[in-house]
C-alpha positions in Angstrom: 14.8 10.3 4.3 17.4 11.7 2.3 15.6 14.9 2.1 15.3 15.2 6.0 11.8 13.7 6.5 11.0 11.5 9.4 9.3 8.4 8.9 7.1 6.8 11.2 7.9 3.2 11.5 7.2 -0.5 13.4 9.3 -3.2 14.0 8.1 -6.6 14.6 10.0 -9.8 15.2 13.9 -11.1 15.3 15.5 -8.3 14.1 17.5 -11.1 12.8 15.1 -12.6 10.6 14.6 -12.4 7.0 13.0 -8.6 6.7 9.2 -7.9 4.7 8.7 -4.2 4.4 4.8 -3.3 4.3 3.9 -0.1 2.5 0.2 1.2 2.7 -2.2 3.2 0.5 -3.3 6.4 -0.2 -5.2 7.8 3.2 -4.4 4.8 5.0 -1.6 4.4 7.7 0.7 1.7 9.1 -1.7 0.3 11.2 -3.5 -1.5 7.8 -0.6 -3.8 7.9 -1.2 -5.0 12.0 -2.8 -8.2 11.3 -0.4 -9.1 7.9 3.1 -8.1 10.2 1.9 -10.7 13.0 0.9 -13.4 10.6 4.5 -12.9 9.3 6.6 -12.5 12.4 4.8 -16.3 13.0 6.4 -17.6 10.1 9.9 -16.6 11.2 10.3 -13.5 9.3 11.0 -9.7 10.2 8.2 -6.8 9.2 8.5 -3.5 9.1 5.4 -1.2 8.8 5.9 2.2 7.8 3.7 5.6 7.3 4.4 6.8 3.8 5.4 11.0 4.2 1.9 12.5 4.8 0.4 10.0 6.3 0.4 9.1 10.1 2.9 10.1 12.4 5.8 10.3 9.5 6.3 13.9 8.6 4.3 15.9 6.2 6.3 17.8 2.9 7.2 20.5 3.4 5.9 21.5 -0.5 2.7 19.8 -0.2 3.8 18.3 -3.2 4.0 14.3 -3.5 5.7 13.2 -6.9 6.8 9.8 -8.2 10.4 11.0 -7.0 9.7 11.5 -3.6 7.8 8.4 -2.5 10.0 6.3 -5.0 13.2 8.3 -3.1 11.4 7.3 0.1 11.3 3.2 -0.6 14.8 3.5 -1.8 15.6 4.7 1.6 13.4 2.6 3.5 14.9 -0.9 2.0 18.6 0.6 2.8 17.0 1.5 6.3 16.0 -2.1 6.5 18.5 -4.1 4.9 19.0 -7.2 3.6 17.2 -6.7 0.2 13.9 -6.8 1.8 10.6 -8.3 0.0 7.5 -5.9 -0.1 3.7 -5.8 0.4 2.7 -2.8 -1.1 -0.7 -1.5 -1.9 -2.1 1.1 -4.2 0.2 4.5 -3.9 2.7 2.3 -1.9 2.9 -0.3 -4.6 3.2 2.7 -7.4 6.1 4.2 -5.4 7.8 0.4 -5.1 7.1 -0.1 -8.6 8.9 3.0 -9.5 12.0 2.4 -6.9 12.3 -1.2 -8.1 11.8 -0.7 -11.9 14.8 2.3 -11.8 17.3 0.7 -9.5 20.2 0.0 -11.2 20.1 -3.7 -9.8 17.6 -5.5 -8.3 16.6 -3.9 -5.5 14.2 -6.3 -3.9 14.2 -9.8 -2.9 10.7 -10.2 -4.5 7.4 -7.8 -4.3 3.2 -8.5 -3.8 1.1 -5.9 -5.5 -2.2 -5.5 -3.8 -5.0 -4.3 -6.1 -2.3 -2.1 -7.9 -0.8 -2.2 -11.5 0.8 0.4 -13.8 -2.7 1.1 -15.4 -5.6 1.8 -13.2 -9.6 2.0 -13.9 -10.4 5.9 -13.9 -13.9 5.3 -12.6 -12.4 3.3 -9.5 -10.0 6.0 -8.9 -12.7 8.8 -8.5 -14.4 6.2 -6.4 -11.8 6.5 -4.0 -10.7 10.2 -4.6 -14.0 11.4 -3.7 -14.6 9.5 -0.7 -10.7 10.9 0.6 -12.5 14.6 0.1 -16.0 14.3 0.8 -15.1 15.4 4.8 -12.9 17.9 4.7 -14.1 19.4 8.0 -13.8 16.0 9.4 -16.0 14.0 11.9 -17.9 14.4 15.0 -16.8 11.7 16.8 -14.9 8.5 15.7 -18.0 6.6 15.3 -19.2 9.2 12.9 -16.2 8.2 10.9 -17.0 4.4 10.8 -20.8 5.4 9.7 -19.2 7.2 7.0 -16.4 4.5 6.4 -19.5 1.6 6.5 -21.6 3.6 3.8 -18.7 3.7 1.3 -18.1 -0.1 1.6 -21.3 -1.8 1.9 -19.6 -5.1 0.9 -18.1 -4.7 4.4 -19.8 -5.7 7.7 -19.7 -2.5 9.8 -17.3 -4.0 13.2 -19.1 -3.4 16.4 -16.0 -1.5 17.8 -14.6 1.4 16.5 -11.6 2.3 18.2 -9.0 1.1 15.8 -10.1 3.4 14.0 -8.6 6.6 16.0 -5.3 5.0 14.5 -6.1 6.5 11.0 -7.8 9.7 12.6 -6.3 12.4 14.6 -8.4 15.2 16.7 -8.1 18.8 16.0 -8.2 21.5 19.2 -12.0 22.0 18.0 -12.4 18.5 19.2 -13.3 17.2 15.8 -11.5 14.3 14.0 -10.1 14.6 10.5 -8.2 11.9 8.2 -4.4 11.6 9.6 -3.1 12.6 6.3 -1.8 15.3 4.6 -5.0 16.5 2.2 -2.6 18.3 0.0 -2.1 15.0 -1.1 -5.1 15.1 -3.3 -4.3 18.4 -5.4 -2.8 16.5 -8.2 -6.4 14.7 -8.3 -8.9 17.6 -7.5 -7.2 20.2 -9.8 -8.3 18.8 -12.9 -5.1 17.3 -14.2 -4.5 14.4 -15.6 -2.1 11.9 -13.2 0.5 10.6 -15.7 1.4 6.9 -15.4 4.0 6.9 -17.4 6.9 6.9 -15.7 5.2 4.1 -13.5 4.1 2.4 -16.4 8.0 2.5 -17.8 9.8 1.6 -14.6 7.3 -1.4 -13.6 8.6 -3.5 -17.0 12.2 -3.3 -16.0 11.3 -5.2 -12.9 12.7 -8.5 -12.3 11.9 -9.7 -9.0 9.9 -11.9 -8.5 6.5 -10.3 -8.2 3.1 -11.2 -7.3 -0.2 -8.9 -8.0 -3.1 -9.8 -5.9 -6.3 -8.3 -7.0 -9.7 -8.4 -5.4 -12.1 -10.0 -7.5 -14.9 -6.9 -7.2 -12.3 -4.6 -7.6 -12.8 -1.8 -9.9 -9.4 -0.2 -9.7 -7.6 -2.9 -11.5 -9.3 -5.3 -14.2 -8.4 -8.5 -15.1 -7.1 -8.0 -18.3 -4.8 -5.1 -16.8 -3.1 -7.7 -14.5 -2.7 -10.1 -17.3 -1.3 -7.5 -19.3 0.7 -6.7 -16.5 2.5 -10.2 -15.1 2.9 -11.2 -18.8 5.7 -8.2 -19.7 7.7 -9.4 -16.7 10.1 -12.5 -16.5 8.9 -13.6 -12.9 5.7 -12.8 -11.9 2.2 -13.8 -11.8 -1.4 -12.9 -10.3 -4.6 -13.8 -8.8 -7.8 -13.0 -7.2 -8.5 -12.8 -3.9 -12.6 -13.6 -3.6 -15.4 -11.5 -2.0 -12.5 -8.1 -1.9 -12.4 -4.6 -3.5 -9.6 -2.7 -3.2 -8.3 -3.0 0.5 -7.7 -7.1 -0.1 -6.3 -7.1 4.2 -9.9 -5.3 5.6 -11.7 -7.4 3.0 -10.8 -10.4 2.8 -7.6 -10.8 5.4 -7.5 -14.9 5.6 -7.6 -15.3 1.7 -5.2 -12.3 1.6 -2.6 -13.5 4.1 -3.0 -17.2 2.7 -1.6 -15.8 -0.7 1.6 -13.9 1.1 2.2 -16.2 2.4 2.1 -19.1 0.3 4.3 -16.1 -2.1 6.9 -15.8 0.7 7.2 -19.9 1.0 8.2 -20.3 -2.5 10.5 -17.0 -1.7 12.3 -19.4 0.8 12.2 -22.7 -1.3 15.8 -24.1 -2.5 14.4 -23.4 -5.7 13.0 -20.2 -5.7 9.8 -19.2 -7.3 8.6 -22.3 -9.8 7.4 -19.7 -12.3 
């Protein structure tokens, strides 16, 4: 990154082929994106996952602080890093980041872009749902299954998976044996403080977009509304959205098959003579 930060990244398929960059949430890692880069790589294109700085095995700031600028700075560098005007699946703080890098790029920066369960405007009560969840365990875990009890009782939509261990890949283990989040949690001081996260700048850059985009939302979420993603797709000059049933917020844990249907029915019409019908 252009201010000397590594980033953790994986490659998957012909690093010929047509590139997808997949950008992750807030307190998640590259390893959400697993299932989504292989169903990709089958259809003949390339996908790269990355850590977002803080998160994983990229690098943490060195000022604890994670602006708009930085993570915007950071897709900027990871669609030169990648190449061939990339398309992204970006979800929550990734898809705020790409909205600001793709909004403020003096030309279009991307070959087209899938929201998931993110738009300019977000439901306050479904952010606190998720904030206080992130800081509820700041002493971490016991073991990793003690993570997924704690991970099951937050979404009890979600059938708790008989194994755990691909889990360790969003948890690290401290000297003392215990296992905390594999994030930086400095990352939630703009949240925790008090203040009041301005959108604007996010809000500004997202209409300036012209890709084509695509916001999926889950259809129980309660971080983006369905008059927020109407609002959204109709200020743009190529995009649209839709649900994706029986998901919340993380649409690939959810609901992956209705999830990955919808990508990739996006990227299709991406790859049509034609473009995009709409």
């Amino acid at each position: 990154m252009r201010d000397g930060l590594r980033i953790a990244a994986d490659h998957y398929g012909s690093p010929d082929a047509e590139p997808v960059l997949f950008l992750h949430g807030g307190g998640q890692t590259r390893h959400s994106w697993d299932e989504a880069a292989r169903a990709v790589t089958e259809r003949g294109w390339r996908a790269v996952c990355a850590d977002l700085r803080g998160h994983g095995e990229s690098e943490w700031s060195p000022s604890g602080v994670y602006s708009a600028s930085e993570l915007a700075n950071d897709v900027k560098d990871l669609v030169a890093a990648v190449g061939d005007q990339p398309v992204i699946v970006a979800a929550s703080l990734g898809g705020l980041a790409s909205m600001v890098a793709a909004g403020e790029a003096p030309d279009q920066l991307l070959r087209g872009l899938v929201l998931v369960d993110v738009a300019p405007t977000l439901e306050a009560e479904g952010v606190e749902r998720i904030v206080k969840f992130m800081s509820a365990f700041p002493e971490g875990f016991e073991s990793v299954e003690s993570a997924a009890d704690s991970i099951a009782e937050y979404l009890p939509h979600r059938p708790r998976p008989e194994d755990s261990s691909g889990l360790e890949k969003n948890l690290r283990q401290r000297a003392d044996g215990r296992w905390i989040w594999h994030w930086d949690p400095r990352l939630l001081d703009r949240y925790l403080g008090g203040d009041t996260v301005k959108m604007t700048r996010v809000e500004e850059a997202a209409e300036k977009i012209t890709c084509p985009t695509l916001l999926l939302r889950g259809s129980l979420s309660d971080v983006v509304s369905e008059e927020t993603a109407e609002r959204f797709v109709s200020r743009l000059p190529r995009a649209k959205w839709r649900d994706v049933s029986r998901a919340r917020h993380m649409l690939a844990g959810d609901a992956n098959d209705p999830f990955m249907e919808a990508v990739l029915g996006f990227l299709d019409e991406l790859r049509s003579p034609t473009g995009p019908t709409w």
